[in-house]
KEKE-3310 file (N, C-alpha, C; in steps of 0.2 Angstrom, whole numbers, plus 5000, padded with zeros to 4 digits):
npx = (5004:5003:5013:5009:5012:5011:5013:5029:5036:5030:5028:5015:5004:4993:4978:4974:4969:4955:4950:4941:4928:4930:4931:4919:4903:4899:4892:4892:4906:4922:4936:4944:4941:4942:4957:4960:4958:4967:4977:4977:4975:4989:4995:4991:4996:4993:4999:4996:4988:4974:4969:4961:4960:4946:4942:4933:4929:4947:4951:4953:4964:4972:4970:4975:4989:4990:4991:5000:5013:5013:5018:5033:5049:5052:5040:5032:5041:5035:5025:5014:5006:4993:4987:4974:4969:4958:4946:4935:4925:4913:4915:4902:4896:4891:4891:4901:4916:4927:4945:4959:4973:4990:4993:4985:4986:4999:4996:4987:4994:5003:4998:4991:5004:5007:4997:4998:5010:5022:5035:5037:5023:5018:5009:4999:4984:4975:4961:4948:4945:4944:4937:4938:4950:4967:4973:4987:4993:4989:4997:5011:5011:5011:5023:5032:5031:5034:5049:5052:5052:5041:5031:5030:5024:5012:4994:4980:4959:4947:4946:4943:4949:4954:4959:4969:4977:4983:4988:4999:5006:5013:5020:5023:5010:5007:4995:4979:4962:4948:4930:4926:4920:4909:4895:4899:4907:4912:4924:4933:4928:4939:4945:4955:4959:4968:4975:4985:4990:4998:5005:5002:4996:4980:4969:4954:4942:4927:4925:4918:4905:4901:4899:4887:4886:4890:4878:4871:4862:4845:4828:4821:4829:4838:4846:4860:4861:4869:4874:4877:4874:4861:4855:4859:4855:4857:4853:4841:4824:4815:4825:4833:4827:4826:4840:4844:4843:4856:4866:4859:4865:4877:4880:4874:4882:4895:4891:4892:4908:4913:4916:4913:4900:4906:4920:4920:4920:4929:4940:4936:4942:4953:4957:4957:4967:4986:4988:4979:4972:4963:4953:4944:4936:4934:4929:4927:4933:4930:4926:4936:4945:4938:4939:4955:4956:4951:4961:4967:4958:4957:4952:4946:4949:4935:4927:4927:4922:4908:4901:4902:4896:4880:4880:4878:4867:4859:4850:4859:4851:4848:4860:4878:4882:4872:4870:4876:4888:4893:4900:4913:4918:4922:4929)
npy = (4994:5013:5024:5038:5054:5061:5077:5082:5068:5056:5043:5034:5019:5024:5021:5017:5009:5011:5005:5006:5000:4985:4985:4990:5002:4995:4984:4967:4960:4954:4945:4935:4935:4949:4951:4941:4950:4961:4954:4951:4964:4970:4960:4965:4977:4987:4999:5007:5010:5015:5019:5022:5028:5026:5019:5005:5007:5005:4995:4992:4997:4987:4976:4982:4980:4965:4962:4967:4961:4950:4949:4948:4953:4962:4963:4969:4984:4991:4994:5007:5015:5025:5032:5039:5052:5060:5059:5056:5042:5031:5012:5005:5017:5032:5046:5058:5065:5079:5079:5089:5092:5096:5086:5075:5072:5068:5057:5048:5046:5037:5025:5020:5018:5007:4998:4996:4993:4995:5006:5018:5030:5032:5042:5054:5058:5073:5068:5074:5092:5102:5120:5124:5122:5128:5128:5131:5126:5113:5107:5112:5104:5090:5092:5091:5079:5073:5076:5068:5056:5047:5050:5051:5060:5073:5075:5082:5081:5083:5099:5115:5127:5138:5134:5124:5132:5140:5131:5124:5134:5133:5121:5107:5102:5084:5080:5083:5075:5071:5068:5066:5064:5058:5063:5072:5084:5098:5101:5103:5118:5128:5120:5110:5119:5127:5116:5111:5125:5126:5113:5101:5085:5074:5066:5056:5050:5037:5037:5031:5036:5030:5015:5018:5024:5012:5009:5000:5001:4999:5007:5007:4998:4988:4987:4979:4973:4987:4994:5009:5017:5018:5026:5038:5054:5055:5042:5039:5034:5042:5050:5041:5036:5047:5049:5038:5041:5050:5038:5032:5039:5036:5023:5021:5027:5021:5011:5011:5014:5003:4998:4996:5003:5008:5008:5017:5029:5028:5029:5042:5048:5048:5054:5067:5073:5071:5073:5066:5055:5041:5031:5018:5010:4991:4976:4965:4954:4952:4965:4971:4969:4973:4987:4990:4986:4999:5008:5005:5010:5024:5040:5053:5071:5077:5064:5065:5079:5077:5066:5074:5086:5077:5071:5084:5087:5081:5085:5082:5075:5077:5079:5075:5068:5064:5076:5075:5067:5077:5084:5094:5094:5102:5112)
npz = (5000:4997:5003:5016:5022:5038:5048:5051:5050:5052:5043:5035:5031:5019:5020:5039:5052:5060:5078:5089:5087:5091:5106:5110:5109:5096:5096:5102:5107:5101:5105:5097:5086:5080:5084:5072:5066:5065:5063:5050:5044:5046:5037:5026:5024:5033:5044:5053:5067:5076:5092:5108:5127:5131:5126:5128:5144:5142:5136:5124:5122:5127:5122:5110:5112:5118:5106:5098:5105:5101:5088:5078:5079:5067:5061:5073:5073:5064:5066:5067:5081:5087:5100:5113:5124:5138:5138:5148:5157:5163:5165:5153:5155:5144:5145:5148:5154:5152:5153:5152:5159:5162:5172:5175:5162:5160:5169:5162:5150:5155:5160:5147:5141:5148:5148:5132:5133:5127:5125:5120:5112:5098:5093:5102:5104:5112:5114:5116:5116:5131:5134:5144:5150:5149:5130:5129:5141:5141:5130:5134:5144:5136:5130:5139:5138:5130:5127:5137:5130:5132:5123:5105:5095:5095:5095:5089:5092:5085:5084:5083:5071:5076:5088:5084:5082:5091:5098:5089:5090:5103:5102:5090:5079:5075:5069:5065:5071:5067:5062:5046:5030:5015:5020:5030:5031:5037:5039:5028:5027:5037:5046:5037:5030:5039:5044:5032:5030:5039:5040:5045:5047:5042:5052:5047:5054:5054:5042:5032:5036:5051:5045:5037:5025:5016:5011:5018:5028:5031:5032:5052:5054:5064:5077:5085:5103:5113:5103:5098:5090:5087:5095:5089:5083:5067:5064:5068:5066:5060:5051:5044:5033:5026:5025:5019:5004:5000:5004:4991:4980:4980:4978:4966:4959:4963:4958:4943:4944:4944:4961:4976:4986:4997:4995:4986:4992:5001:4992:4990:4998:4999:4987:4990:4996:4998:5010:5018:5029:5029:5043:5044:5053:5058:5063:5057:5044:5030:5029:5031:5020:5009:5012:5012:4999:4993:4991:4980:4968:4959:4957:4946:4945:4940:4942:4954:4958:4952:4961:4972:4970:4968:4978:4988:4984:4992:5007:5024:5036:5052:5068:5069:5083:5099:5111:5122:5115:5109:5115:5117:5104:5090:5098)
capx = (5000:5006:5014:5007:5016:5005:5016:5034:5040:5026:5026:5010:4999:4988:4973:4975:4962:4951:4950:4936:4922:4935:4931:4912:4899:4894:4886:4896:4914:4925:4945:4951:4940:4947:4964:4962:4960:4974:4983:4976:4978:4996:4997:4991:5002:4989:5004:4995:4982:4971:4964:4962:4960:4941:4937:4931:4937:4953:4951:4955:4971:4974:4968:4980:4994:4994:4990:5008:5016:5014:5021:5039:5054:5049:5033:5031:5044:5033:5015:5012:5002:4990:4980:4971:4968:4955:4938:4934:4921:4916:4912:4896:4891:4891:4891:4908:4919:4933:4948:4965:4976:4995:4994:4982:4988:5004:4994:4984:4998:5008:4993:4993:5010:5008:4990:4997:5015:5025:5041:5032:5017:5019:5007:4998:4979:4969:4955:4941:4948:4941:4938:4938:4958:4970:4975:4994:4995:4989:5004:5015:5012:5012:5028:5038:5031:5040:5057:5054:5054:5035:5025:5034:5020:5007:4989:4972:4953:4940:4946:4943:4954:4959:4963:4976:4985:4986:4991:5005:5013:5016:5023:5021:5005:5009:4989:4973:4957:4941:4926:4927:4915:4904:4892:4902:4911:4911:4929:4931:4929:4941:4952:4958:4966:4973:4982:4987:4994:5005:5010:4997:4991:4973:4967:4947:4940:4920:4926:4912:4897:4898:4894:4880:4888:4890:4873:4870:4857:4839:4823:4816:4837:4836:4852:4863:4863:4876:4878:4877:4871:4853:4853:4862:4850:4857:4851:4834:4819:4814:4831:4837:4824:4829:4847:4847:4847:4860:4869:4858:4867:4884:4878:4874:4890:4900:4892:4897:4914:4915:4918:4907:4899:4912:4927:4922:4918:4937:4943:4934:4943:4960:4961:4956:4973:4991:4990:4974:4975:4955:4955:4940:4937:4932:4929:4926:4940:4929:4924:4945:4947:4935:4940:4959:4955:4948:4967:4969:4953:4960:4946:4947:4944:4929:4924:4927:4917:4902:4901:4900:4890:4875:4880:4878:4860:4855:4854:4858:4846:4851:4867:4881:4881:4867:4871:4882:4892:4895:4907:4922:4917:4925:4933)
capy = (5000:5018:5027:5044:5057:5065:5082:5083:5064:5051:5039:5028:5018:5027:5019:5015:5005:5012:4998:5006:4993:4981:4984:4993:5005:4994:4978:4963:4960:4944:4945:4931:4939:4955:4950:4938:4957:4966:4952:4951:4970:4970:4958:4970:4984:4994:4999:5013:5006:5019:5017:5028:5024:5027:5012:5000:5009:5003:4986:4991:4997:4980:4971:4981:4978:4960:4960:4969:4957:4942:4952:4946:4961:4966:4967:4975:4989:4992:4996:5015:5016:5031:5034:5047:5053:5068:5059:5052:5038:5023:5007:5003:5022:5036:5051:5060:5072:5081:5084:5092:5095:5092:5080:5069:5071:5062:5049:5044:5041:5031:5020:5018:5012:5001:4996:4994:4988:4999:5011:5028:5032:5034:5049:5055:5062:5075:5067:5081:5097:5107:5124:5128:5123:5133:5124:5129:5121:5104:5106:5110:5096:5085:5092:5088:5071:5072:5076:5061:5053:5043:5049:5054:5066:5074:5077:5084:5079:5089:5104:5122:5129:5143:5131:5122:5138:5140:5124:5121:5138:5131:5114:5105:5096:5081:5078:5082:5068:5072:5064:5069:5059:5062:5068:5076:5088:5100:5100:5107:5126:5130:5114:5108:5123:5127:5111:5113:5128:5122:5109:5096:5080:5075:5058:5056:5045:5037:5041:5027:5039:5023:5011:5022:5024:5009:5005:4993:5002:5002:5011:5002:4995:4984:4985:4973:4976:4988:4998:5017:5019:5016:5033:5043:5057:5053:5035:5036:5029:5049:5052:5037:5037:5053:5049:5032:5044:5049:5031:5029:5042:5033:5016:5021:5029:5015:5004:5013:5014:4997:4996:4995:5011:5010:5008:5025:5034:5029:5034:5049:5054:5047:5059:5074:5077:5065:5074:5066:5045:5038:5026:5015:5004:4986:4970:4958:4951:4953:4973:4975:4967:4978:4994:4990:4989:5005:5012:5005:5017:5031:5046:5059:5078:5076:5060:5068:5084:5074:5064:5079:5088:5071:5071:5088:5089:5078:5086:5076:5074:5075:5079:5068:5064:5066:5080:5070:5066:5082:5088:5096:5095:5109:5116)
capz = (5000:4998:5012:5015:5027:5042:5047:5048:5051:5051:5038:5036:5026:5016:5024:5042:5054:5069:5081:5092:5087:5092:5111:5112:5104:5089:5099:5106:5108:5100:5106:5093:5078:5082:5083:5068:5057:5066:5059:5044:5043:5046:5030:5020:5024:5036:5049:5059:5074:5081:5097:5114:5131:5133:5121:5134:5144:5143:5136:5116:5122:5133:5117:5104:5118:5118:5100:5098:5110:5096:5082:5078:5081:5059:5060:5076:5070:5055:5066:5072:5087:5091:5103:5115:5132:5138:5138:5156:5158:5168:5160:5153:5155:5139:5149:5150:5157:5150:5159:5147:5163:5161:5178:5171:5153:5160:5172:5158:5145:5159:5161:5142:5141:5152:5143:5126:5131:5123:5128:5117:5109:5091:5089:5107:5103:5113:5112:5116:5120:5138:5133:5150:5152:5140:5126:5130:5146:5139:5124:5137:5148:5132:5127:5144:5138:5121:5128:5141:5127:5132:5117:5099:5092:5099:5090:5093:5089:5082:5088:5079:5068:5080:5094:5080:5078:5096:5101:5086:5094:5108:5100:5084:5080:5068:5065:5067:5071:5065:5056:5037:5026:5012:5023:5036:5026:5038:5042:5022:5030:5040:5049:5034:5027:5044:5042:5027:5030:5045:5038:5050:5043:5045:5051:5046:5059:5054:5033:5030:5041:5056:5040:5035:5018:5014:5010:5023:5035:5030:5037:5052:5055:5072:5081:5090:5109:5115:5098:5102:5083:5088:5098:5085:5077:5060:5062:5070:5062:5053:5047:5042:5027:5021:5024:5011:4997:5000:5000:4986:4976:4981:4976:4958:4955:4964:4953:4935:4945:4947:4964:4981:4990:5004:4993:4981:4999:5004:4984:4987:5003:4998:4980:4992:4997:5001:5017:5023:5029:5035:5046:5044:5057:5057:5066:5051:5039:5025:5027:5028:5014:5004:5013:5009:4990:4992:4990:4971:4966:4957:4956:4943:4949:4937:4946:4964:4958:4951:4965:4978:4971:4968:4987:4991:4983:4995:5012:5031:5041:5058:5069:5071:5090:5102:5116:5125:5113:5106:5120:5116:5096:5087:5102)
cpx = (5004:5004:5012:5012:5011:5012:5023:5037:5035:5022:5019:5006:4995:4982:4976:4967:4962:4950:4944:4932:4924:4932:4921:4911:4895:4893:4893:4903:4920:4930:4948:4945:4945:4954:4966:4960:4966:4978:4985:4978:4987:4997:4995:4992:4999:4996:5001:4987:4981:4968:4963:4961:4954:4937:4940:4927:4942:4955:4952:4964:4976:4976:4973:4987:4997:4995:5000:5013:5018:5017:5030:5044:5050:5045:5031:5035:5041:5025:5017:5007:4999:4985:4978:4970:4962:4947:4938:4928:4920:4912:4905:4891:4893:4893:4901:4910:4925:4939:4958:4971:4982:4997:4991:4982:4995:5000:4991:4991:5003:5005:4995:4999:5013:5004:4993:5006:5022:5030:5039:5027:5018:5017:4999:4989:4978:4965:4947:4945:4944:4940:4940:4946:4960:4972:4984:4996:4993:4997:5008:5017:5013:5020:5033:5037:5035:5047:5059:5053:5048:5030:5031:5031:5016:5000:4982:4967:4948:4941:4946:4950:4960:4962:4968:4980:4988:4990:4998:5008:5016:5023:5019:5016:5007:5000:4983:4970:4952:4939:4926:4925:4911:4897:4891:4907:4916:4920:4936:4932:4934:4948:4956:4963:4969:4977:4984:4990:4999:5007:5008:4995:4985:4972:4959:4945:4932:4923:4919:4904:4896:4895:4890:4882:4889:4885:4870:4863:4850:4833:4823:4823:4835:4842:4853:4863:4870:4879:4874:4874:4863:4851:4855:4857:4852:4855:4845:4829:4817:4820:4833:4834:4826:4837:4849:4848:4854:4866:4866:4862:4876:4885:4878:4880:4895:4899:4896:4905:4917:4916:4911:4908:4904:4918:4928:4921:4925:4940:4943:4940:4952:4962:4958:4962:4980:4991:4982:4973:4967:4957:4949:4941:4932:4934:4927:4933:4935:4929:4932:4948:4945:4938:4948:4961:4954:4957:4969:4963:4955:4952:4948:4944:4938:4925:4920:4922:4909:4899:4899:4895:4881:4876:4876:4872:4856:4857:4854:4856:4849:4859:4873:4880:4873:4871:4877:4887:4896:4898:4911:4925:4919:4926:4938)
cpy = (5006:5020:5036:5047:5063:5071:5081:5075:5056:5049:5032:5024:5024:5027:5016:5011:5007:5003:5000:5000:4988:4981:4986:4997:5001:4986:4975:4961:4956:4944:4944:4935:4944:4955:4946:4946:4959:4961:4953:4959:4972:4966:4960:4975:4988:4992:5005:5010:5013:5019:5022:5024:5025:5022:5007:5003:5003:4997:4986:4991:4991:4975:4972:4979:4972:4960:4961:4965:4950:4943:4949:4954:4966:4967:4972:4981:4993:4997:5002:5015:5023:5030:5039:5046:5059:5067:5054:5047:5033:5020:5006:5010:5025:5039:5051:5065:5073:5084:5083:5093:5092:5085:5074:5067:5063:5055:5044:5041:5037:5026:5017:5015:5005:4996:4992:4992:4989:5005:5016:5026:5035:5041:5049:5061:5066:5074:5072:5087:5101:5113:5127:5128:5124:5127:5122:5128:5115:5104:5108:5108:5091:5088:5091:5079:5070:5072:5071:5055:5046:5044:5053:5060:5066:5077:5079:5080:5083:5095:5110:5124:5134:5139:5127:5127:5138:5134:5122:5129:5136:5122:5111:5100:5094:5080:5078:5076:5071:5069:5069:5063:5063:5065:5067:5079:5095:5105:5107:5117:5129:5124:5112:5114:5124:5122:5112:5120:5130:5119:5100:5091:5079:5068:5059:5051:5045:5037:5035:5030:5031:5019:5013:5021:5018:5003:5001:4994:5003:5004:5008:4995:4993:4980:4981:4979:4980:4994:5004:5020:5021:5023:5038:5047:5055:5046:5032:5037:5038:5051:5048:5033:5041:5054:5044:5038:5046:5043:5028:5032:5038:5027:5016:5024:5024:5009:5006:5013:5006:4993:4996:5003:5015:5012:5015:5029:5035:5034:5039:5053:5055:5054:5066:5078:5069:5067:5071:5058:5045:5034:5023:5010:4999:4982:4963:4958:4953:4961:4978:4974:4972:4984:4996:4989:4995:5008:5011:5009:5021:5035:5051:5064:5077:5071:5064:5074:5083:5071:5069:5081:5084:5072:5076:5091:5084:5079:5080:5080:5074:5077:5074:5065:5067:5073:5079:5070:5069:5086:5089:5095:5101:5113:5120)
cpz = (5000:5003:5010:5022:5032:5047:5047:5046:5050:5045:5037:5031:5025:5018:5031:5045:5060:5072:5088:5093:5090:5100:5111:5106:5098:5091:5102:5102:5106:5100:5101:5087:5076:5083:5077:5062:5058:5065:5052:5040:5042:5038:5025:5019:5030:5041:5053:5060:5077:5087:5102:5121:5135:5130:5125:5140:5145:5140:5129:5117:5125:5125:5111:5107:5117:5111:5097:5101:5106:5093:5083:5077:5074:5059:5066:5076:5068:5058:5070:5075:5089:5096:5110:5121:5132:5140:5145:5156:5161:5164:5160:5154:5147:5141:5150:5153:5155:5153:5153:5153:5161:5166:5178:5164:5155:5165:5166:5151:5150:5159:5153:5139:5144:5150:5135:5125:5128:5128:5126:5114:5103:5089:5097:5106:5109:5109:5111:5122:5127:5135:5140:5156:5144:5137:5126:5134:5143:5135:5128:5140:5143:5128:5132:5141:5130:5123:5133:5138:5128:5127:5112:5097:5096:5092:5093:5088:5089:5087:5083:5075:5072:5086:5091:5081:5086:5102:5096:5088:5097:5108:5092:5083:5074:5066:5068:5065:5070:5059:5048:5033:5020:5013:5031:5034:5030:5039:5035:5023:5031:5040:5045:5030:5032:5044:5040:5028:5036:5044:5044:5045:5046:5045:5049:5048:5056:5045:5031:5035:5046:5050:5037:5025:5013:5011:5013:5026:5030:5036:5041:5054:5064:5075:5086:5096:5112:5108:5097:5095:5085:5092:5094:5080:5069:5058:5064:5063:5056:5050:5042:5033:5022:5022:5019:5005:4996:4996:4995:4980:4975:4977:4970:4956:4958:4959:4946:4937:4946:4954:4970:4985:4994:5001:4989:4988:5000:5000:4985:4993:5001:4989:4984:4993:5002:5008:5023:5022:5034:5036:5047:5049:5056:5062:5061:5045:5033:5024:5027:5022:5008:5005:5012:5002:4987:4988:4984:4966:4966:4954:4951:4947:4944:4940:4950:4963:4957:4956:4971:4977:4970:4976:4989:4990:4987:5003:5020:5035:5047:5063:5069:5076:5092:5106:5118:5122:5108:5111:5118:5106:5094:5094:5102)
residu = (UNK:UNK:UNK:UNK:UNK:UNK:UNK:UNK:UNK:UNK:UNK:UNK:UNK:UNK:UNK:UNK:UNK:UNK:UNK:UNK:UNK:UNK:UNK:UNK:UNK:UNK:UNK:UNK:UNK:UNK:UNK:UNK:UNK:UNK:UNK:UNK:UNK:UNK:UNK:UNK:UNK:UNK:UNK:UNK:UNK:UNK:UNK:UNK:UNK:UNK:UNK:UNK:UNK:UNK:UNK:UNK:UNK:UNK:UNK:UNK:UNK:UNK:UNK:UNK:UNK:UNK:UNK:UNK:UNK:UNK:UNK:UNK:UNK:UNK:UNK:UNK:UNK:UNK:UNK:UNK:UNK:UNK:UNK:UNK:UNK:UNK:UNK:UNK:UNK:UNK:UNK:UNK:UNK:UNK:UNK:UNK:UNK:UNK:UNK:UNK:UNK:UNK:UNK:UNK:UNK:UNK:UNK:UNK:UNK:UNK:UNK:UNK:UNK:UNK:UNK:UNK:UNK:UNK:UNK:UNK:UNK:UNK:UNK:UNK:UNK:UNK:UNK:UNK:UNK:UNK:UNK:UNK:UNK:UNK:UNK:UNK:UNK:UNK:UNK:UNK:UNK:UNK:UNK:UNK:UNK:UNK:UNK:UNK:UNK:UNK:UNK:UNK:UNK:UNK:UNK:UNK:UNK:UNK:UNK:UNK:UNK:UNK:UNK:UNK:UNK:UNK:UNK:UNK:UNK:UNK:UNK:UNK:UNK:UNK:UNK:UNK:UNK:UNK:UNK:UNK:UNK:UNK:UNK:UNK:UNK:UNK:UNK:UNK:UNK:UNK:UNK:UNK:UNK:UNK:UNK:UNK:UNK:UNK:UNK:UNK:UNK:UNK:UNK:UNK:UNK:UNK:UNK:UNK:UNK:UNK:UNK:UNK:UNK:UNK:UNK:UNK:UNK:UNK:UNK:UNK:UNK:UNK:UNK:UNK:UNK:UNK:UNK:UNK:UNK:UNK:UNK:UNK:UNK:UNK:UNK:UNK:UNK:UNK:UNK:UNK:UNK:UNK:UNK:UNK:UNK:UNK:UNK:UNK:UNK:UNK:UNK:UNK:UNK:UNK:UNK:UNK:UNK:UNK:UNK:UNK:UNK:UNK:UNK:UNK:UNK:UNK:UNK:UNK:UNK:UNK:UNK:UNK:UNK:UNK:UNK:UNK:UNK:UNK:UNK:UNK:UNK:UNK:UNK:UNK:UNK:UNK:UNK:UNK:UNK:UNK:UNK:UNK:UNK:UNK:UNK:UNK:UNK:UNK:UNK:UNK:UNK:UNK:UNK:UNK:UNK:UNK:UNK:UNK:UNK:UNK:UNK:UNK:UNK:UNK:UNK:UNK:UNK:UNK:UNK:UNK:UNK:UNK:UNK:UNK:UNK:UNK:UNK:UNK:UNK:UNK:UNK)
# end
């Protein structure tokens, strides 16, 4: 797979793999499955693992940990590890609290190293930023943590454009994380030029709308226990009617293209820019399979312009999260 470059030094595949679903949110939980992708992944070049240490809690990062512990010296070399701190939670709840402080910045990524097993942190998220703690106290608690040599890069998540500028003064952010799909564009405005004119790669977490895009979900959809989709305004029973068109606009032009819904989704995001790597996540061998084909789909700008605008004549219904889960969103 082609390696793409997220700000000054980190090389990665082109596509990498969220591993959220892997522990909770999208119904029940199966170890050896899940560790039989994050093989499987590995054997098809994916070498950057996304996780945090509020998926479970704590139990995705347990689970990439030992996963990493099997690999032989070569392979484990080869996989970049990110993942996040900031979102506070207790198992089996939703509800959060956000806490950015440099004194829990450092307890959570100790815990994390000890979770996933590892001497550094490839690339070190704020997960959801506080507004109500500065921005340049988190980045210079995470920057004592760079020259102790326990995380390598430091990164935020869905944060505002202006809180990039002020957070890469005080230290260099290798990449933002925010949702970026064909509809969740939103990011388009503002965050991406600021990156772009920093010099910030961009991960795009969701690039398949939580499977939505993929065609899968119909009206009247009857979720497994435990998958947080089900309360999602973009996925309740009056939206999710007027959100198929959507994936039906998708659907017809994947087919003339040859390929499946998910995979022109990916295409689409992959020809937006080398500086932008989604990271689709899965717990099936087959939906890796397909969504790592996605990276031999080359898009013309004529495609990609045809394609947005058939999208953008169909509006989405809905927010992305509930309330709750809009904390610390564009911060």
């Amino acid at each position: 797979m082609e390696k793409r470059r997220l700000g000054e030094d980190l090389e990665v595949a082109a596509i990498g793999l969220g591993c959220m679903g892997m522990s909770e949110f999208y119904g029940p939980r199966d170890d050896s499955e899940s560790v039989r992708v994050l093989e499987r992944a590995v054997d098809l070049g994916i070498d950057f693992l996304d996780t945090a240490d509020m998926y479970g809690p704590h139990h995705n990062e347990e689970l990439i940990g030992a996963f990493l512990k099997g690999l032989d010296g070569p392979a484990r070399a080869g996989v970049k590890v990110a993942t996040k701190f900031g979102i506070v939670r207790k198992p089996g709840a939703y509800e959060r609290s956000l806490d950015n402080g440099p004194d829990y910045a450092r307890a959570a990524c100790e815990a994390s190293l000890r979770r996933l097993g590892v001497e550094r942190i490839d690339l070190y998220y704020v997960h959801r930023v506080n507004a109500a703690q500065p921005i340049e106290e988190t980045m210079e608690g995470l920057a004592r943590l760079v020259e102790e040599g326990k995380i390598a890069r430091i990164g935020l998540c869905e944060v505002s454009a202006r809180t990039l500028r002020r957070a890469h003064a005080v230290h260099p952010v290798t990449a933002v994380q925010t949702e970026y799909s064909l509809w969740s564009r939103g990011v388009e405005d503002e965050v991406l030029p600021a990156c772009r004119e920093l010099g910030v790669g961009f991960v795009a977490y969701s690039p398949l709308g939580r499977g939505f895009l993929t065609g899968r979900f119909q009206a009247g959809e009857a979720f497994a226990e435990g998958d947080f989709r089900a309360g999602l305004p973009r996925f309740a029973d009056g939206a999710l009617g007027e959100n198929r068109r959507i994936t039906d606009v998708i659907t017809e032009m994947a087919e003339e293209k040859g390929c499946t819904p998910a995979q022109l989704s990916l295409a689409w995001l992959l020809a937006k820019g080398e500086d932008i790597v989604p990271i689709p996540g899965t717990k099936r061998l087959r939906y890796l399979e397909e969504n790592v084909a996605a990276a031999e789909i080359r898009l013309s700008d004529d495609e990609c312009e045809a394609l947005e605008q058939a999208v953008s004549s169909v509006p989405v219904v809905g927010e992305r999260y509930t309330p709750e889960g809009m904390k610390g969103v564009n911060a």
